[in-house]
TORKOL-4160 file (C-alpha; in steps of 0.2 Angstrom, whole numbers, padded with zeros to 4 digits, m for minus):
259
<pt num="1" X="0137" Y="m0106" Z="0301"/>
<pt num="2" X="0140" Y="m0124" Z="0291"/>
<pt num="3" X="0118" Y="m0125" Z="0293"/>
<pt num="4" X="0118" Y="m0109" Z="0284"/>
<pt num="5" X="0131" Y="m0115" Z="0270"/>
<pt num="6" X="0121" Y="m0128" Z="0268"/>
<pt num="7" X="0108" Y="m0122" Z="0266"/>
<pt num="8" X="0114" Y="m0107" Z="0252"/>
<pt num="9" X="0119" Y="m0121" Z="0244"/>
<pt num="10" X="0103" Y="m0128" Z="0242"/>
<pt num="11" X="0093" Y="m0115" Z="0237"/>
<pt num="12" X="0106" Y="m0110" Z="0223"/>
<pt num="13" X="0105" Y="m0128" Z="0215"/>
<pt num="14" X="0088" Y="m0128" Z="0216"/>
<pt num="15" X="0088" Y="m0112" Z="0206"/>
<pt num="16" X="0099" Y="m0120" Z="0193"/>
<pt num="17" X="0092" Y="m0136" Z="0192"/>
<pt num="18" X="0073" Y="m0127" Z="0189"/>
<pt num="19" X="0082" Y="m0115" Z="0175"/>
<pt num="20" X="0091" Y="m0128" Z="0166"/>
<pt num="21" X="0073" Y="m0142" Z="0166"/>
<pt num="22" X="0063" Y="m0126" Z="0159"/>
<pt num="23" X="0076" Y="m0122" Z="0145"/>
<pt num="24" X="0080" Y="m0138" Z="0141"/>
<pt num="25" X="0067" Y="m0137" Z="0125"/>
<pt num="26" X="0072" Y="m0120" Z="0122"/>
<pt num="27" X="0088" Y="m0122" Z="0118"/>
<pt num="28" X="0096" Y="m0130" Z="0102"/>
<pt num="29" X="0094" Y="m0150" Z="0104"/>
<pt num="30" X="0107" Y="m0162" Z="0099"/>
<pt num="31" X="0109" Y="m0180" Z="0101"/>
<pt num="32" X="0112" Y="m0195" Z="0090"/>
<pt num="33" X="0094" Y="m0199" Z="0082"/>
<pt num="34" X="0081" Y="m0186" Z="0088"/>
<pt num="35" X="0060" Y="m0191" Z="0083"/>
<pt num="36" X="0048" Y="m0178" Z="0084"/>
<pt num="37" X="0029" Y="m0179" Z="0081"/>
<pt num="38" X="0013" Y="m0169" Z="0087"/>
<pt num="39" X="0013" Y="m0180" Z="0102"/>
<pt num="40" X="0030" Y="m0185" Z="0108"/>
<pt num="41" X="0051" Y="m0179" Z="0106"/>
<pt num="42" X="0062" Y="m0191" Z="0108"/>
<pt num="43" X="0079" Y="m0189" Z="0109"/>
<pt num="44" X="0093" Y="m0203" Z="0109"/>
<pt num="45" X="0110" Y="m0197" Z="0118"/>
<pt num="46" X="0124" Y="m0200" Z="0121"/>
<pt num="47" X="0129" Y="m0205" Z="0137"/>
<pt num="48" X="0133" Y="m0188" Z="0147"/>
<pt num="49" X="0140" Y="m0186" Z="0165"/>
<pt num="50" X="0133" Y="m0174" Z="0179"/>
<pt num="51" X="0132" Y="m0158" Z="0175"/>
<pt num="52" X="0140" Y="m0148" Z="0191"/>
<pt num="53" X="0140" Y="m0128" Z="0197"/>
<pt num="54" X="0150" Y="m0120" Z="0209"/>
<pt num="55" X="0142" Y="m0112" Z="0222"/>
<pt num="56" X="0142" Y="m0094" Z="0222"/>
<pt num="57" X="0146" Y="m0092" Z="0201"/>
<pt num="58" X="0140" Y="m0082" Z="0190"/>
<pt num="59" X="0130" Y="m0092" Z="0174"/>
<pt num="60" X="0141" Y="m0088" Z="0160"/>
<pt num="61" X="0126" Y="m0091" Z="0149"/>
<pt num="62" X="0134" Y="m0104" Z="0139"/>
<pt num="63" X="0138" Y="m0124" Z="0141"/>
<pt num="64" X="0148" Y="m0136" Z="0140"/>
<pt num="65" X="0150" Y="m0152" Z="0126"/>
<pt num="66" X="0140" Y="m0162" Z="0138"/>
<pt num="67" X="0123" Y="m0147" Z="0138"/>
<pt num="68" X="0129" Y="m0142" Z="0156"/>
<pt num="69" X="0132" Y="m0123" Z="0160"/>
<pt num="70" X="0148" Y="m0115" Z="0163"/>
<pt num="71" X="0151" Y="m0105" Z="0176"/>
<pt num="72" X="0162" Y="m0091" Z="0184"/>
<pt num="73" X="0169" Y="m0096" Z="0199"/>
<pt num="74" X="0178" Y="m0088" Z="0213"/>
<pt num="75" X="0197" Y="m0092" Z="0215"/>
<pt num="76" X="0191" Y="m0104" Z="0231"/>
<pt num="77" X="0173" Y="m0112" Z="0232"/>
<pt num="78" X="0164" Y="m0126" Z="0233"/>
<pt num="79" X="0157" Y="m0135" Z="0219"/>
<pt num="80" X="0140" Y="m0147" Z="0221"/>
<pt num="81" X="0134" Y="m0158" Z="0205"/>
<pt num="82" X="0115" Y="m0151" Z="0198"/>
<pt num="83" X="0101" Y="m0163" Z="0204"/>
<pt num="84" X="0112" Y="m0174" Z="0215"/>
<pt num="85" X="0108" Y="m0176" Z="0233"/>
<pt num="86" X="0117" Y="m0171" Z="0250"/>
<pt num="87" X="0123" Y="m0183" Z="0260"/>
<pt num="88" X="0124" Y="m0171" Z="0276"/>
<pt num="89" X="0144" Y="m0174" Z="0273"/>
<pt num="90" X="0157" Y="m0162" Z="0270"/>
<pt num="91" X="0175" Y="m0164" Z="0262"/>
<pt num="92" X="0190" Y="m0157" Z="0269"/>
<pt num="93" X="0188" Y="m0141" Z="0265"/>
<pt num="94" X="0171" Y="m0139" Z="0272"/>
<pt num="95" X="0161" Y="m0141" Z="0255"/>
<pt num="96" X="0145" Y="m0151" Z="0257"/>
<pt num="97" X="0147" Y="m0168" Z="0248"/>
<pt num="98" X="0132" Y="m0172" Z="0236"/>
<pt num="99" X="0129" Y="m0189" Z="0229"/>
<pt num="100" X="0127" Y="m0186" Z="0208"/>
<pt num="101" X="0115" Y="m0193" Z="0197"/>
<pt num="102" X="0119" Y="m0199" Z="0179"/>
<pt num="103" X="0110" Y="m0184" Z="0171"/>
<pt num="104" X="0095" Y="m0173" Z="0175"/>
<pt num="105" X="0079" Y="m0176" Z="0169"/>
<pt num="106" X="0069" Y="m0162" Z="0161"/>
<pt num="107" X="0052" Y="m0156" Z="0170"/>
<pt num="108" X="0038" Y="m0167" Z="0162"/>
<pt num="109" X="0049" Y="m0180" Z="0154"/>
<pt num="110" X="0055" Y="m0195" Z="0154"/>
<pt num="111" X="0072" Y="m0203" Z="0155"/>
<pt num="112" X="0078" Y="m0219" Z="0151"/>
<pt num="113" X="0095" Y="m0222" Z="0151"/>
<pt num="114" X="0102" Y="m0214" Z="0135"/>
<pt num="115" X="0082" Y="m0209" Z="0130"/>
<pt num="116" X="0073" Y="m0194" Z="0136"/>
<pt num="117" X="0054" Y="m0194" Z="0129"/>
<pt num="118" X="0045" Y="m0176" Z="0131"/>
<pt num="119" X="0028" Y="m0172" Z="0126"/>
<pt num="120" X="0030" Y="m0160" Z="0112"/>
<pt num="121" X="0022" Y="m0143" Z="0115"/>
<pt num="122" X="0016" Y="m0126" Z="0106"/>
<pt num="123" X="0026" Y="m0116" Z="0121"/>
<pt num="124" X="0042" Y="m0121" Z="0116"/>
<pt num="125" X="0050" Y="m0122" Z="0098"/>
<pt num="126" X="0062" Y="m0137" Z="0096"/>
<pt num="127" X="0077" Y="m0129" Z="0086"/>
<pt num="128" X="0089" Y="m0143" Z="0075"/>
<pt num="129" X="0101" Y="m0140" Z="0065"/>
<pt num="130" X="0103" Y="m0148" Z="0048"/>
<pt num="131" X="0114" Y="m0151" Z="0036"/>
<pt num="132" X="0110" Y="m0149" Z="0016"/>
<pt num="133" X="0123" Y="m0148" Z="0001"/>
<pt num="134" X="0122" Y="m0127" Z="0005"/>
<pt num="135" X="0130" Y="m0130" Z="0020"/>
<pt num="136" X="0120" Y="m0132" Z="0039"/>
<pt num="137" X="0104" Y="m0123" Z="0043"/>
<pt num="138" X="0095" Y="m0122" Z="0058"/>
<pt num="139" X="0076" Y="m0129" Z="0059"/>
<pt num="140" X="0064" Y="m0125" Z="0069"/>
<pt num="141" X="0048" Y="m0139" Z="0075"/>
<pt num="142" X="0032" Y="m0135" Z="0084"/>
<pt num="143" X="0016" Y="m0141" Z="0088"/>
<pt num="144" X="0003" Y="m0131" Z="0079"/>
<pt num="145" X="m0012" Y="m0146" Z="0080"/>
<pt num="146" X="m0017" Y="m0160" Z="0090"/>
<pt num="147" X="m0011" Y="m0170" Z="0075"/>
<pt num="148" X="0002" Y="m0160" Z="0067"/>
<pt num="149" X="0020" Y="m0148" Z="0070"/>
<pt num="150" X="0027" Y="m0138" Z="0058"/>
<pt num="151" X="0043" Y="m0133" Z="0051"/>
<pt num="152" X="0049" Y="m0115" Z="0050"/>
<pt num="153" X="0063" Y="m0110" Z="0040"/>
<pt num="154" X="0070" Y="m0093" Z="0042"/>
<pt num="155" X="0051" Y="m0084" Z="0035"/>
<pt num="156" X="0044" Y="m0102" Z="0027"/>
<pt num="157" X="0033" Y="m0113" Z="0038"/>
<pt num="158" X="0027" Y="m0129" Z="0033"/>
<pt num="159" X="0015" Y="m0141" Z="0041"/>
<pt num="160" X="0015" Y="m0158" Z="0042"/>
<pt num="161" X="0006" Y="m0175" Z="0053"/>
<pt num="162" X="0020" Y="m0186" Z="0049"/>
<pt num="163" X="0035" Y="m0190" Z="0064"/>
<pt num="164" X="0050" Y="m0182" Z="0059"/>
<pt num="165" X="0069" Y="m0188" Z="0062"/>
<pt num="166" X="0084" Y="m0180" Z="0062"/>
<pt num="167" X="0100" Y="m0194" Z="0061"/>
<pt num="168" X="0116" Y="m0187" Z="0059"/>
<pt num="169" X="0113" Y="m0169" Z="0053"/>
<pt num="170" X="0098" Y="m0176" Z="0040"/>
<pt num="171" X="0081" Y="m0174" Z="0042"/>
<pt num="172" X="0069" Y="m0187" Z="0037"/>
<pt num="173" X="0052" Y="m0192" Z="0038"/>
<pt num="174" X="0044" Y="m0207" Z="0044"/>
<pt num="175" X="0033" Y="m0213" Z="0029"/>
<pt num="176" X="0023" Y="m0231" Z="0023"/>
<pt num="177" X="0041" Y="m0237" Z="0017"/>
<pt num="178" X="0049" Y="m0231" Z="0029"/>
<pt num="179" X="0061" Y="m0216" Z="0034"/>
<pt num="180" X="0064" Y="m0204" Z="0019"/>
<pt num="181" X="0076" Y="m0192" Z="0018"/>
<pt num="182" X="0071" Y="m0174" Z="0015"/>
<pt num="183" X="0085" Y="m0164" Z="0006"/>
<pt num="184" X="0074" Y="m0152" Z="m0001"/>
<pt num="185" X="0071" Y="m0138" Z="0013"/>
<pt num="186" X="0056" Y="m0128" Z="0014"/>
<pt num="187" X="0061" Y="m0112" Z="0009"/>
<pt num="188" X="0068" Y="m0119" Z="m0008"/>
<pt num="189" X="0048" Y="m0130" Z="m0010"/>
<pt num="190" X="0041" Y="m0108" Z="m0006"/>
<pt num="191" X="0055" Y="m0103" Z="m0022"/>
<pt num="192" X="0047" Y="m0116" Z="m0032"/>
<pt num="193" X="0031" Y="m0110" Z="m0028"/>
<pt num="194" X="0034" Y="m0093" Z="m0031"/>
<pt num="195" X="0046" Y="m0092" Z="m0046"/>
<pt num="196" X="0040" Y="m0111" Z="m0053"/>
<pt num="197" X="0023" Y="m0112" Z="m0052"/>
<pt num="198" X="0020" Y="m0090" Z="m0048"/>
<pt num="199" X="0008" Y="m0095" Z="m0033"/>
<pt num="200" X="0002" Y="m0082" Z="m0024"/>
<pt num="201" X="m0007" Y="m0082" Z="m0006"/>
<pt num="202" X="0000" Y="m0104" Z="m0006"/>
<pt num="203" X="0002" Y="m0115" Z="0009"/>
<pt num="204" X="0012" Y="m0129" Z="0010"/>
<pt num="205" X="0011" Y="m0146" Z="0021"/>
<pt num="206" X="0026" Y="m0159" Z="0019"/>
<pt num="207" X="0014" Y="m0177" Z="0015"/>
<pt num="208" X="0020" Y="m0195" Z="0015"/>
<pt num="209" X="0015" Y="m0203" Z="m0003"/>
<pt num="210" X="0027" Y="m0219" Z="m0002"/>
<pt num="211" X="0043" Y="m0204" Z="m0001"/>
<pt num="212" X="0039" Y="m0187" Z="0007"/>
<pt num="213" X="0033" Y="m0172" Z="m0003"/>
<pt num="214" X="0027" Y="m0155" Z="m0004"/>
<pt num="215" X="0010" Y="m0152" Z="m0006"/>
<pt num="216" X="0008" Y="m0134" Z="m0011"/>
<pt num="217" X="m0009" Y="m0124" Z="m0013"/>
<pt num="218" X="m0012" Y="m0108" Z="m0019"/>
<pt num="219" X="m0019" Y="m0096" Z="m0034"/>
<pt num="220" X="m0012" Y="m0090" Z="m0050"/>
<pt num="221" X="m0017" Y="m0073" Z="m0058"/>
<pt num="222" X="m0025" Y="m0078" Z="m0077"/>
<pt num="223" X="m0034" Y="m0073" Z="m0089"/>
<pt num="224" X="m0052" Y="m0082" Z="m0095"/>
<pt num="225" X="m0055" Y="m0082" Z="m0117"/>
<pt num="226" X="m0041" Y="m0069" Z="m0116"/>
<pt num="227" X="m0049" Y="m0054" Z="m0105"/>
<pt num="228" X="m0057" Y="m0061" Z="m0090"/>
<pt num="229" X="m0048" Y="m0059" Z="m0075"/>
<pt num="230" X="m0048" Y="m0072" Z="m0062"/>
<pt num="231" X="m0038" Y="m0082" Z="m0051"/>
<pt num="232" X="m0037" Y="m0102" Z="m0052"/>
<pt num="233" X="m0034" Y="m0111" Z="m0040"/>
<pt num="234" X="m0019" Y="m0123" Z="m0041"/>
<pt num="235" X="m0013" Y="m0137" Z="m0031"/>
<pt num="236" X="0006" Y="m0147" Z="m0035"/>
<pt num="237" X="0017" Y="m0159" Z="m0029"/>
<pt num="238" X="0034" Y="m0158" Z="m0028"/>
<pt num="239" X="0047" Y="m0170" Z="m0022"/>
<pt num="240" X="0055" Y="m0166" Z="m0005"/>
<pt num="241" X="0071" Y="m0177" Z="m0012"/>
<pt num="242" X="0074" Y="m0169" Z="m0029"/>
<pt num="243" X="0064" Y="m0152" Z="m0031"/>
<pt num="244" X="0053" Y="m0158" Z="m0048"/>
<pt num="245" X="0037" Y="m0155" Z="m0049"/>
<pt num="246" X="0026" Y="m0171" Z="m0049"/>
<pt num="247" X="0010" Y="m0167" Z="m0052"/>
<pt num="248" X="m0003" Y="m0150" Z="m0053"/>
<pt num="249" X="m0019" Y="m0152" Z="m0051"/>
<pt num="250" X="m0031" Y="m0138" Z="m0058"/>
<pt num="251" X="m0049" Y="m0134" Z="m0060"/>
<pt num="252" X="m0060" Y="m0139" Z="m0076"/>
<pt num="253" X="m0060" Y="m0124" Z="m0084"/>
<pt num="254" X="m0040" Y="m0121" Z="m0084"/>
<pt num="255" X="m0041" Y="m0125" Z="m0104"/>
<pt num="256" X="m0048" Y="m0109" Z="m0107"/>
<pt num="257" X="m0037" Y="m0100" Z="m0093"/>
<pt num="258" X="m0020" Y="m0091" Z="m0101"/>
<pt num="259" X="m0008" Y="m0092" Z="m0090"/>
């Protein structure tokens, strides 16, 4: 009978511990400095303890302070830490007695001490949250290239090649001057584009020129020597610190183009 407890127990916390290592990048990511790029995440905690799981619980579905899942429990069970090991002991009350590591490591990571390094992936969307002078929003990265993630933004996705870093609720981006803050999100460069500089069918990429900005491309309807109607192509630069618009490039002929 304690053979067969044992091994319930087992298979129930290998159950747990393969959900939790698959969600880990699924889930909203917190920690005190997080750096994500098209290669790499890296996220520096803080120190957490084992999470632990009574045996026979139902998953709530949510978790704890520490990232660990709350359970249901019966009025009498035993409870095992996620991830630790059995010692073939039991406690007075007949509960196996596991051994606990200092935190679980997702599947493919890395983890050292307070750092956990995973390679950044286009399966699963690294959701932040981040907060501006409206108030917090939530972000959300991904790889999209070899060489580049984007940033999504309710409907507005931007790209970038550059490492991102969220510090204390900011988002910055590592530049050749170092790590600048972005405080203009992406939806309000798309209003820019839109309502400022009336683009139409535009992409934006966030590039590092010294400070970060927002490179915007797209077309504006015109008109050539008054009648002739085209579309020029446009390209500006805006500054993800302030909102102003930098600089506009636009093809040879715009002096005969009404806007």
């Amino acid at each position: 009978m304690k053979n067969n407890k044992k091994i319930l127990s087992g298979f129930l916390l290998a159950i747990i511990i393969l959900t939790i290592a698959n969600l880990a990048f699924a889930l909203p990511i917190t920690g005190r400095v997080i750096e994500i790029s098209a290669i790499e995440t890296k996220i520096l905690q803080d120190p957490i303890k084992a999470c632990t799981a009574c045996i026979g619980g139902t998953d709530t579905g949510q978790v704890d302070s520490d990232g660990c899942p709350i359970y249901s429990c019966p009025a009498k069970t035993c409870t095992a830490c996620i991830g630790g090991t059995d010692t073939g002991q039991v406690d007075s009350d007949g509960c196996p007695i596991y051994s606990c590591p200092a935190k679980i490591c997702p599947v493919d990571c890395i983890c050292d001490g307070d750092t956990i390094t995973c390679p950044t992936t286009q399966q699963k969307p690294i959701e932040v949250e981040i907060s501006t002078s409206e108030g917090s929003i939530s972000i959300s990265v991904e790889k999209v290239a070899e060489d580049s993630i984007s940033i999504t933004e309710g409907l507005t996705l931007v790209k970038t090649s550059k490492k991102l870093v969220i510090e204390e609720k900011k988002l910055l981006m590592e530049t050749s001057q170092g790590n600048k803050e972005v405080k203009i999100m992406p939806s309000t460069a798309s209003d820019i584009a839109i309502n400022q500089l009336q683009l139409k069918n535009y992409e934006i990429e966030l590039k590092d020129v010294g400070k970060p900005v927002y490179e915007i491309t797209g077309t504006k309807e015109v008109k050539v020597i008054g009648f002739i109607n085209a579309e020029m192509a446009i390209k500006s630069q805006i500054d993800a610190e302030t909102g102003i618009i930098e600089k506009t490039e636009k093809p040879w002929w715009s002096f005969l183009a009404k806007e």
